[in-house]
C-alpha positions in Angstrom: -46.6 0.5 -1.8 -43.6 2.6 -2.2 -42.5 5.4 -5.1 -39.6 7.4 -5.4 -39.5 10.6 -7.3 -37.0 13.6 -7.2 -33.9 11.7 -5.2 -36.5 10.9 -2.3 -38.3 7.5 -1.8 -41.3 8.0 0.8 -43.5 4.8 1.5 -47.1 5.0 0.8 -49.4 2.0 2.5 -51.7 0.9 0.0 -54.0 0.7 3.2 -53.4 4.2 4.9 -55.6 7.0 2.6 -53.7 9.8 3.8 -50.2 8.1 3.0 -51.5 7.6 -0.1 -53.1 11.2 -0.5 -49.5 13.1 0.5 -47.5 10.7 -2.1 -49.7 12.0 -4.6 -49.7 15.7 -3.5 -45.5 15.5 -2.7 -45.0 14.3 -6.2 -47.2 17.1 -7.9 -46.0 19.7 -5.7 -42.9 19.0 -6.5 -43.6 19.2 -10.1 -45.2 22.7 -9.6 -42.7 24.1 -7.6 -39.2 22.5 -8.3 -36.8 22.7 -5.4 -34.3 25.5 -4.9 -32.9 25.5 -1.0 -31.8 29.2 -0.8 -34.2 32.2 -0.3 -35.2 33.7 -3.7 -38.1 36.4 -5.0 -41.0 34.6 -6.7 -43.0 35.4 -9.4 -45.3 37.2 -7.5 -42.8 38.7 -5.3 -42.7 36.6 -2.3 -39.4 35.4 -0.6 -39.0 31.7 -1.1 -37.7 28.6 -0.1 -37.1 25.3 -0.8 -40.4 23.6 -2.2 -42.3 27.0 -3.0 -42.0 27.8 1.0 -43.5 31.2 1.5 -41.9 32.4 3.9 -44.4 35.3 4.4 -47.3 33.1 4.7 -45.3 29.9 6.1 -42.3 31.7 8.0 -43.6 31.5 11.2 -44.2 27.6 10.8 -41.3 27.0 9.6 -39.2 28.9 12.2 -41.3 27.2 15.1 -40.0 23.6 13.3 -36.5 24.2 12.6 -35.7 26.9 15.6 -35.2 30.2 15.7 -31.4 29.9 14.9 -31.4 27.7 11.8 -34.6 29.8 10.4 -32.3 32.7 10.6 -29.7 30.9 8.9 -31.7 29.9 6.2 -32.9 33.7 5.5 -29.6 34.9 5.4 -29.0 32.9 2.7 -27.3 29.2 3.8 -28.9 26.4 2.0 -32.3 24.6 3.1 -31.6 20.8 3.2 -33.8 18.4 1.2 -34.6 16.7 4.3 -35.9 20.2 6.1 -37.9 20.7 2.9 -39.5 17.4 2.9 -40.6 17.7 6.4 -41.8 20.9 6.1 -44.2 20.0 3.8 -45.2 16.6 5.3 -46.2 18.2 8.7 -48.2 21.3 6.1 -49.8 18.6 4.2 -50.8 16.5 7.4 -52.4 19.3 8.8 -54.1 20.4 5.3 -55.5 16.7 5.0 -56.9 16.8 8.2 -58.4 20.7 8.2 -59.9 19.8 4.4 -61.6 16.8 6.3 -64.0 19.8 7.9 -64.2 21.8 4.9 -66.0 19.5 2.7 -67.8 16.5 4.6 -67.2 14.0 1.9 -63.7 14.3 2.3 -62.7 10.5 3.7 -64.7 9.5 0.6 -62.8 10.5 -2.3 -60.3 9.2 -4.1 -56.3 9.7 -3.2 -55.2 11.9 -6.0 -58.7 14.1 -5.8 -57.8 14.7 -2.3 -53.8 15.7 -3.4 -55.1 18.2 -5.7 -56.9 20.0 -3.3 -53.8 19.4 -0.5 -51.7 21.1 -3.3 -54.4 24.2 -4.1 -54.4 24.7 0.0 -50.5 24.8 0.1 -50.0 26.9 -2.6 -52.6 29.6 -2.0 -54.7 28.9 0.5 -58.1 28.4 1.6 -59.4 31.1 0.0 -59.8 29.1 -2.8 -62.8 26.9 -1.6 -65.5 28.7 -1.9 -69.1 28.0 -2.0 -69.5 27.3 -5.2 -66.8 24.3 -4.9 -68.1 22.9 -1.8 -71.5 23.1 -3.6 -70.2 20.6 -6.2 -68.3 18.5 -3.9 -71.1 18.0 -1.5 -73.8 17.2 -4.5 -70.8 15.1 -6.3 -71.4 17.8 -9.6 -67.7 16.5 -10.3 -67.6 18.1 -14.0 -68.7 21.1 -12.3 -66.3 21.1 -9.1 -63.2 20.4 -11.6 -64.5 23.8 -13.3 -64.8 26.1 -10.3 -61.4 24.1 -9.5 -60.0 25.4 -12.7 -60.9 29.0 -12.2 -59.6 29.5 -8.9 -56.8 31.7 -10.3 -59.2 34.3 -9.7 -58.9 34.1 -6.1 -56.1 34.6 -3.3 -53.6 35.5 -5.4 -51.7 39.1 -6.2 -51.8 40.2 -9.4 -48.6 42.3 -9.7 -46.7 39.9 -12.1 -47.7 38.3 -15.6 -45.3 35.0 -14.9 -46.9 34.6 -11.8 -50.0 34.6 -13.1 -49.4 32.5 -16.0 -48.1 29.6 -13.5 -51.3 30.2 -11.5 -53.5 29.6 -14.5 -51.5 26.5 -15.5 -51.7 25.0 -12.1 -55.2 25.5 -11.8 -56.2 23.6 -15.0 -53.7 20.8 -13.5 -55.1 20.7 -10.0 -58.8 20.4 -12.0 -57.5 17.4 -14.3 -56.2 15.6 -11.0 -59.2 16.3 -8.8 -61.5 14.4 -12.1 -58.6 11.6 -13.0 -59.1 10.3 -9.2 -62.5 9.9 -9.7 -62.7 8.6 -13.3 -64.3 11.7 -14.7 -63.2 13.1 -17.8 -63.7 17.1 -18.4 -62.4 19.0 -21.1 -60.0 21.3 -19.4 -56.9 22.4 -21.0 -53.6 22.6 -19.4 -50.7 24.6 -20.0 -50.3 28.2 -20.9 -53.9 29.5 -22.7 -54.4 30.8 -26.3 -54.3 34.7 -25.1 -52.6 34.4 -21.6 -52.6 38.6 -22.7 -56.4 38.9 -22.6 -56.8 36.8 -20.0 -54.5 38.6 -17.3 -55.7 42.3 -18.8 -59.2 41.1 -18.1 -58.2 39.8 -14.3 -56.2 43.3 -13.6 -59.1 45.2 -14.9 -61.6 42.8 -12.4 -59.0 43.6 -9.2 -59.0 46.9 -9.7 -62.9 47.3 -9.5 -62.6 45.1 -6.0 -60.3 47.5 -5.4 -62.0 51.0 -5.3 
């Protein structure tokens, strides 16, 4: 099996899970993220690279693939190659598929794309996102439930400082719940896109932060 999406075409054995699992996480990533191969300020404020590359989380990985002088290059401003990118984020999603595997025991059990949206959630914020609640679900296959808690994670491991940030949190979220149920045939009424009073909702989540904050 083979797909192509954005200019790349990356092979995907029909027979290898974790092939499988990355073409569906690359693709969505992707999505999420776009591509832009010089340094830039997120949203939240983070320098950037490439495929949504922190480089204050994922620097140091980065710099330890490409060497210390082309990592310097690329934060000076020269362009990241589509190539770097793409290999970047193979050898991050290798190693998330692999650390997920001990994080909820099922893993080798579920489906492709339910394991991609979790790959994605992992690269893009973290593993703060899986907490006990989720693996609660997972483990007791409560899959309405799991896409739920999956939905809400823009509650956790993420800065608050910026309303666009936030927004695209939210968003992803919902998306990253309607994948983790569409690999396993479950349907769940979760909305995607921006919410009916993204206003509310991010006054209500600053007002939460800065109780956990005192």
């Amino acid at each position: 099996m083979s797909a192509f999406h954005d200019g790349y075409m990356f092979k995907a054995a029909a027979d290898d899970p974790k092939e499988l699992a990355f073409a569906h996480a690359w693709r969505r990533l992707r999505q999420h993220e776009g591509y832009r191969p010089e340094v830039y300020i997120a949203p939240e404020g983070n320098l950037t690279v490439g495929t949504g590359i922190n480089l204050a989380a994922q620097g140091p990985t980065l710099r330890k693939q490409l060497g210390k002088t082309r990592y310097a290059e690329i934060q000076a401003g020269k362009p990241m190659t589509r190539n770097e990118d793409y290999r970047f984020a193979r050898a991050h999603m290798s190693k998330a598929y692999d650390r997920l595997g001990k994080i909820f025991p099922s893993w080798q059990k579920l489906p492709p794309q339910t394991q991609a949206a979790l790959m994605d959630m992992q690269f893009n914020a973290g593993e703060g996102l899986f907490g006990p609640n989720l693996k609660r679900f997972v483990a007791r296959k409560q899959w309405p439930q799991a896409a739920g808690e999956i939905a809400l994670g823009h509650k956790a491991g993420v800065s608050p400082e910026s309303p666009e940030g936030f927004r695209g949190l939210v968003s992803r979220r919902q998306r990253n719940a309607q994948d983790f149920a569409q690999g396993l045939g479950v349907k769940v009424n979760i909305p995607t896109g921006k919410p009916v009073d993204m206003k509310k909702l991010y006054t209500q989540y600053m007002q939460q932060f800065k109780k956990k904050a005192q």
